[in-house]
Steps between C-alpha positions, in 0.01 A plus 500: 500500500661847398484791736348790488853673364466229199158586434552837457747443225508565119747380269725736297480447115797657343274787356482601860926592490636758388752469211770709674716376812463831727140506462470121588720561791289774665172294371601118673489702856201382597434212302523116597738222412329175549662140511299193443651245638393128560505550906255799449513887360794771634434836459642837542435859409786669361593761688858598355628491163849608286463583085817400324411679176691415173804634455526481868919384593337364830295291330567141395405534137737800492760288307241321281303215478689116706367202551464634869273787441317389184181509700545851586493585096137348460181734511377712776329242789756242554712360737831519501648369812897462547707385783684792680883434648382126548259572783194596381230521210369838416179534294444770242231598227584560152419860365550487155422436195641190344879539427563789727627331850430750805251386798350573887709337763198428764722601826215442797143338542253546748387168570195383433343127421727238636812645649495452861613752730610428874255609764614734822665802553826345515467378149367814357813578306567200394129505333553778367800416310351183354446668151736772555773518216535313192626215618275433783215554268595224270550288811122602680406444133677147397643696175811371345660375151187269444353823454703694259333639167112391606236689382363711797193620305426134392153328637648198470903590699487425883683829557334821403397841599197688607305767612307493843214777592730645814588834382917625494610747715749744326769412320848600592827500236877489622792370387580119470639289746854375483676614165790689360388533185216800396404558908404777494160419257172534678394174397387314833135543598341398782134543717602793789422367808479129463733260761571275206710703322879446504847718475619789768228716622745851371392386119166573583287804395152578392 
């Protein structure tokens, strides 16, 4: 039986994207990534995202097209998931049209259907960080190489994306988390306010 946070849930068709990687950014705050899996549904609302436009030297179809980010060069609405120092998976959305690799790196998750968080004041942070940062968000949401290059607006693909009836608070922009190269874009967004959201608390603003 889904919960109420399932049943309030539409999914996107790729008409619903836009075709450019800033916009999608700024428009995936908000939405829901949802994970079908055989034990049951995981859920999370995206509450964080990075654009890595083309042409962008941090991003990893900066030096073309590999057999490692191939996925990342298909149309806007898939996944292309990679594995980060070794550690851990990170999940991001194509942006594109076809040919033209740049995508949304999904940094945090508010969870939702399925992710369990630990009861009690002691645990507090703890639940809070369940979905906080790319990596634990692929963890909360069982998202790794299996994953790569699925269709996220597909009826038929297990993992996909969606838009829930809970309205978004306003939408911050800083700059992205972690790089040398172009820093100093504006090209992180995030919802102001919300505990999910990762990175120092001096990179926010309104």
């Amino acid at each position: 039986m889904r919960s109420d946070n399932s049943r309030s849930l539409r999914r996107l068709v790729r008409a619903d994207l836009p075709v450019n990687t800033v916009r999608l950014a700024r428009y995936l705050v908000g939405k829901v990534i949802v994970h079908d899996t055989p034990n049951g549904r995981l859920s999370g609302r995206v509450v964080e995202t990075e654009a890595y436009p083309v042409g962008d030297a941090a991003g990893h179809a900066f030096r073309g097209r590999t057999p490692r980010n191939g996925s990342l060069f298909l149309e806007r609405g898939h996944a292309y998931v990679y594995l980060c120092y070794g550690v851990s998976f990170l999940l991001n959305v194509t942006s594109e049209n076809a040919g033209d690799g740049a995508g949304v790196l999904l940094r945090a998750v508010e969870p939702l259907d399925g992710i369990e968080l630990k009861d009690g004041a002691r645990r507090k942070k703890q639940s809070v960080d369940v979905g906080r940062g790319p990596g634990r968000l692929t963890k909360a949401l069982r998202v790794d190489l299996r994953h790569d290059g699925l269709d996220l607006c597909s009826a038929s693909s297990p993992l996909w994306l969606a838009v829930t009836t809970r309205k978004t608070s306003q939408i911050g922009r800083s700059v992205r988390i972690g790089l040398t190269h172009n820093a100093e874009l504006l090209l992180r967004f995030y919802e102001c306010g919300n505990e999910y959201i990762s990175g120092p608390k001096r990179l926010l603003r309104e």
